[in-house]
C-alpha positions in Angstrom: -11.6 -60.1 -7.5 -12.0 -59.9 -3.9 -13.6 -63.3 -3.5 -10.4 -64.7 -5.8 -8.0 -63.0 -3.8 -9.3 -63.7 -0.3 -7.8 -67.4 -0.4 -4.3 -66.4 -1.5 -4.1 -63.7 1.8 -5.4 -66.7 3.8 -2.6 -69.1 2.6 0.4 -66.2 3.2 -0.8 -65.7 6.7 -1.3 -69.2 7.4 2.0 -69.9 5.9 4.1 -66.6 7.6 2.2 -68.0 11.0 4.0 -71.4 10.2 7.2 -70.0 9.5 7.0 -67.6 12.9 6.1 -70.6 14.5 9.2 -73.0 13.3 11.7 -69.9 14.6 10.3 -69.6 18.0 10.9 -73.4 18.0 14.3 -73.6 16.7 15.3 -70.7 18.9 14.1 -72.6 21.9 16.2 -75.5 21.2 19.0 -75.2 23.4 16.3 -74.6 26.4 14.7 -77.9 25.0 18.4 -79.6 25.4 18.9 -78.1 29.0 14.9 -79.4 30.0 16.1 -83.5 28.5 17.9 -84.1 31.2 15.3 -83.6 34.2 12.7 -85.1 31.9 14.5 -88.3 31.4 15.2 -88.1 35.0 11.2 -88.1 35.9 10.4 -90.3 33.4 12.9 -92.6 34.1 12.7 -92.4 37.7 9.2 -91.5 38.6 6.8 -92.3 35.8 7.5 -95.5 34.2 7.8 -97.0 37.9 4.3 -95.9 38.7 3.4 -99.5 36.8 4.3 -100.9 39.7 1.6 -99.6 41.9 -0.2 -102.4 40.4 1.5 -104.4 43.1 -0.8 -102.8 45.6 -3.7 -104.7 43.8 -1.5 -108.2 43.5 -0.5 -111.1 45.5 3.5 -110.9 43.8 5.0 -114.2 43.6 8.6 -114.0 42.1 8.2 -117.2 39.8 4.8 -115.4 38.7 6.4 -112.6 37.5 5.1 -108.9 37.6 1.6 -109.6 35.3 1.1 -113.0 36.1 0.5 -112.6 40.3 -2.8 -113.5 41.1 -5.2 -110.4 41.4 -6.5 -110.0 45.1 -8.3 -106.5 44.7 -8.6 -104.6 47.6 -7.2 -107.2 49.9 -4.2 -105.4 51.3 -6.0 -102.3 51.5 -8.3 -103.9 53.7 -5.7 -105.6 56.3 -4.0 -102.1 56.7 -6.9 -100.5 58.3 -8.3 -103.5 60.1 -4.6 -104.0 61.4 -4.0 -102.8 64.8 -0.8 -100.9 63.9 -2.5 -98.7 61.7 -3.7 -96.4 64.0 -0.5 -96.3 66.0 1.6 -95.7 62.7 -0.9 -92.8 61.5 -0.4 -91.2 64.8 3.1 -91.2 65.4 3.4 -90.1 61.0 1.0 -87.2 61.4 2.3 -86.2 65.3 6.3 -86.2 63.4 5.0 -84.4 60.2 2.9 -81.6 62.9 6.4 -81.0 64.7 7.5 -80.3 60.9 5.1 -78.0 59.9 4.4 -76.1 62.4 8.2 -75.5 64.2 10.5 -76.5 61.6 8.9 -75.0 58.7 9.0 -71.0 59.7 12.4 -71.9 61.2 14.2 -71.0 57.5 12.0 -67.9 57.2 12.9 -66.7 60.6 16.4 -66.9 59.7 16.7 -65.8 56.7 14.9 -62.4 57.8 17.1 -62.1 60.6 20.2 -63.0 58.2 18.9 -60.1 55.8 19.0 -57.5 58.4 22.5 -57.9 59.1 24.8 -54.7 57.1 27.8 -56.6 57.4 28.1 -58.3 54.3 30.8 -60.1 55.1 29.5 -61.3 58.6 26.2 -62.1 57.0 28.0 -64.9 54.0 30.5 -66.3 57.0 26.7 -66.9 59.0 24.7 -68.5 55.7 28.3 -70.4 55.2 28.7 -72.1 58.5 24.8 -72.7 58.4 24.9 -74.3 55.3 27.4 -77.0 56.3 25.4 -79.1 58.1 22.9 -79.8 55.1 25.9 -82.1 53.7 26.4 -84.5 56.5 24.9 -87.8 56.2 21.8 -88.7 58.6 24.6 -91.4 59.8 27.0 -88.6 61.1 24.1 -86.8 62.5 22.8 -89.9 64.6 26.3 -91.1 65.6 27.5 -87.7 67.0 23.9 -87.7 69.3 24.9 -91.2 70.5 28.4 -90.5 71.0 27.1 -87.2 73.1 23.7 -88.7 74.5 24.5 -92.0 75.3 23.1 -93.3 78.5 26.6 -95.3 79.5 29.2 -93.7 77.3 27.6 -90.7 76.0 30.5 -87.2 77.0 27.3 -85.1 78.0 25.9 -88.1 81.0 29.7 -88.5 82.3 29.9 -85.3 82.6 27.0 -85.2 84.7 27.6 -87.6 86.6 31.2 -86.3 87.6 29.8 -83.2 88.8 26.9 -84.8 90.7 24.2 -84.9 88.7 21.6 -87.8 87.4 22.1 -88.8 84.0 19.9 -87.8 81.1 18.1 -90.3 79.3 18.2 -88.3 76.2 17.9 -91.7 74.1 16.0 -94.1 75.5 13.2 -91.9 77.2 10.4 -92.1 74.7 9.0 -88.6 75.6 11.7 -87.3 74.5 11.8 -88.6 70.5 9.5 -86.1 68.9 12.1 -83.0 70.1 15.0 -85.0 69.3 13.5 -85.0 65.7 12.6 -81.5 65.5 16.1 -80.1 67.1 18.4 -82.7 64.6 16.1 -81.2 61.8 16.2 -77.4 62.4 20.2 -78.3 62.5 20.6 -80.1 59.8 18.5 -78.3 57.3 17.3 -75.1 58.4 20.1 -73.2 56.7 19.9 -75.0 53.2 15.9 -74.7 53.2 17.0 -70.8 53.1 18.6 -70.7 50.2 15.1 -70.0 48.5 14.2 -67.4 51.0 17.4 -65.5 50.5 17.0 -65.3 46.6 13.4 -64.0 47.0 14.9 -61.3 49.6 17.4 -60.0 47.3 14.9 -59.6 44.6 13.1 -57.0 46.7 13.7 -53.6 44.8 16.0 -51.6 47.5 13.9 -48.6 46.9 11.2 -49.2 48.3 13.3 -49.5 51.3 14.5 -46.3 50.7 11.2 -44.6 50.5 9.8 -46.1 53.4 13.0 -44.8 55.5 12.1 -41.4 53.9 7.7 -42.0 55.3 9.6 -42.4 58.4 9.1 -46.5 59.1 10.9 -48.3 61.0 12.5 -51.7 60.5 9.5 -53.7 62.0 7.7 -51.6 60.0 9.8 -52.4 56.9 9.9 -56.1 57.8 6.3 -55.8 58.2 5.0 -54.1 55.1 7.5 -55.0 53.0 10.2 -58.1 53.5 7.1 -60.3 54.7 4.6 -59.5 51.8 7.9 -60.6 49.2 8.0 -63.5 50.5 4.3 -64.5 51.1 3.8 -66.1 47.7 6.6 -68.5 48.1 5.9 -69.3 51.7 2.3 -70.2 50.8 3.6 -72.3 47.5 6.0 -74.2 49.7 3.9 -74.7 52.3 1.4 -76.4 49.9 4.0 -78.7 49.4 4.8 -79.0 52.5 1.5 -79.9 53.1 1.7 -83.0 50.4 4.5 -84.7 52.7 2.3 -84.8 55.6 3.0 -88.8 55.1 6.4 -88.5 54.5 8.9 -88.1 57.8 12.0 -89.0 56.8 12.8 -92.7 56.6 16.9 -92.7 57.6 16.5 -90.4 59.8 13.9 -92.0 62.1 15.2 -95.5 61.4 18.5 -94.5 62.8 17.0 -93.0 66.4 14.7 -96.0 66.5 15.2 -98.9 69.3 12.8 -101.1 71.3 12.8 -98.5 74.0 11.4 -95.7 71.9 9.7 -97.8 69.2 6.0 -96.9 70.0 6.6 -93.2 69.1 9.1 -94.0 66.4 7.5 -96.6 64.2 6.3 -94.5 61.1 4.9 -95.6 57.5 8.3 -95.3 56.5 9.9 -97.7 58.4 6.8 -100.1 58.4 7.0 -100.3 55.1 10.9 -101.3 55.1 10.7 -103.3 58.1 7.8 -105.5 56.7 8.5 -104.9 52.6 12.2 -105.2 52.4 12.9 -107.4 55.7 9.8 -109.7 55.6 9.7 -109.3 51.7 5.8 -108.6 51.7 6.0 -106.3 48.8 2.3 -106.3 47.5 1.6 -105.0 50.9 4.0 -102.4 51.3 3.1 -101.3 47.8 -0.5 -100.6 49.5 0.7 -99.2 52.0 3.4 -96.7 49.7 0.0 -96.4 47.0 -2.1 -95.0 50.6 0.2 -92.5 51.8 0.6 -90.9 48.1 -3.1 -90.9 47.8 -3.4 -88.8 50.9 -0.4 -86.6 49.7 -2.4 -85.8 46.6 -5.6 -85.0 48.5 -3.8 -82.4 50.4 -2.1 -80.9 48.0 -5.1 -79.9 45.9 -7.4 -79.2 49.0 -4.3 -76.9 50.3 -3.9 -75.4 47.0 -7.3 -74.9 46.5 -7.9 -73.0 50.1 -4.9 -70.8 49.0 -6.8 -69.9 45.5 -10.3 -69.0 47.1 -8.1 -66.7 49.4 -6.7 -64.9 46.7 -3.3 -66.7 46.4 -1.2 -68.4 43.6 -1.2 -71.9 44.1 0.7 -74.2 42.9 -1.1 -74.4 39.9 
């Protein structure tokens, strides 16, 4: 009886798994509707292009087509590092993307710690408010207000030096000067936006333990020590994995707009190589190598970031 039985259990369970199954689907289906729209977008946008990185590997000719160019291998490849540019370009990228990481990255942490130990509440939303603005002005506004300021001619701040006797700085065209007009224009620009993340993980922070470590006696270096800093560790070190992975990526508009023959051989990047010689010069199999490199090297450092951050005990990104 046993034997005969055995199957029929097997079948109910199988079949009440099925059914549990079908209602944890159906009840996810409104989160499946909210997730179509940023899957579209990335497969739209960022996976079905990734054909083209076949480009890298062709000699296009627009009558050719896509498929029909004539296969050249590793030809491109090979002219980027024999070129004489390269070396320049991977220096002023990874010099740019050094000022990034290592002065404009902690600058949203800094201030949103300082931000959070303001009582005030109101004082505290009028400061994230008026440091928020600047995220939503163009690069364009950005640039044009330095030139209109800095200017070696016209510039308000240089004919204001000169009226009261001073020599005029060349804020613009002095090439020593580039890398710290990045950094500065960046930390403006984006410092309080790149926040926003910091300030949701500080409001998570349960407000007793606050409370107890009053009551122990700590003080609020203490406090920011033991406790707002270790909240926020796990998303520091997950964004600055991917910080990390945009070591080749400085920001094309930006750059372009400060570039000019004066300043050029601190200011040519990847980025604007590849516009300046893809778009303008219409080398596109080229630039394609040249985009195909600096994702390689992304990826590289992403995993070998992310895997330093696992062997010391951290989440990853994955």
């Amino acid at each position: 009886m046993e034997s005969v039985g055995q199957p029929s259990k097997e079948r109910t369970v199988s079949s009440s798994t099925k059914r549990n199954k079908l209602l944890t689907w159906k009840r996810g289906i409104p989160l499946y509707f909210m997730i179509l729209p940023g899957f579209l977008f990335f497969a739209i946008f960022k996976y079905i292009p990734m054909a083209g990185v076949i480009l890298a590997f062709k000699d296009y000719d627009p009558f050719l087509g896509f498929w029909y160019s004539k296969w050249v291998g590793f030809e491109h490849f090979e002219r980027l590092f024999s070129s004489p540019d390269f070396f320049v370009l991977m220096w002023n990228t990874l010099a740019l993307s050094a000022v990034n990481l290592f002065f404009f990255f902690p600058a949203p942490i800094i201030l949103a710690v300082l931000l959070n130990e303001i009582r005030l509440a109101w004082f505290r939303k009028g400061i994230q408010t008026i440091v928020y603005i600047p995220h939503f002005l163009s690069w364009v506004i950005v640039i044009s207000v330095t030139f209109i300021l800095f200017s070696t001619q016209e510039g308000g701040v240089n004919k204001l030096l000169v009226e009261w006797g001073f020599s005029r700085f060349e804020l613009l065209t002095n090439p020593g000067y580039f890398r710290s007009m990045y950094l500065l224009q960046n930390i403006w620009k984006e410092t309080g936006w790149n926040a926003v993340i910091f300030f949701a993980a500080l409001a998570s922070i349960d407000p007793t333990l606050y409370e107890a470590s009053v009551v122990d006696g700590a003080s609020r270096w203490r406090q920011l020590w033991h406790i707002t800093l270790p909240a926020l560790k796990p998303i520091i070190i997950i964004l600055f994995i991917l910080r990390v992975g945009y070591v080749m990526n400085t920001g094309f508009e930006h750059i372009l707009l400060m570039q000019n023959p004066l300043n050029l051989n601190v200011a040519d990047v990847f980025d604007t190589y590849v516009y300046r010689e893809g778009i303008l010069q219409g080398q596109f199999s080229f630039t394609t190598a040249v985009g195909l490199f600096k994702s390689v090297i992304g990826l590289v450092l992403i995993v070998l970031t992310n895997r330093v951050a696992k062997k010391m005990g951290e989440e990853g990104v994955y």
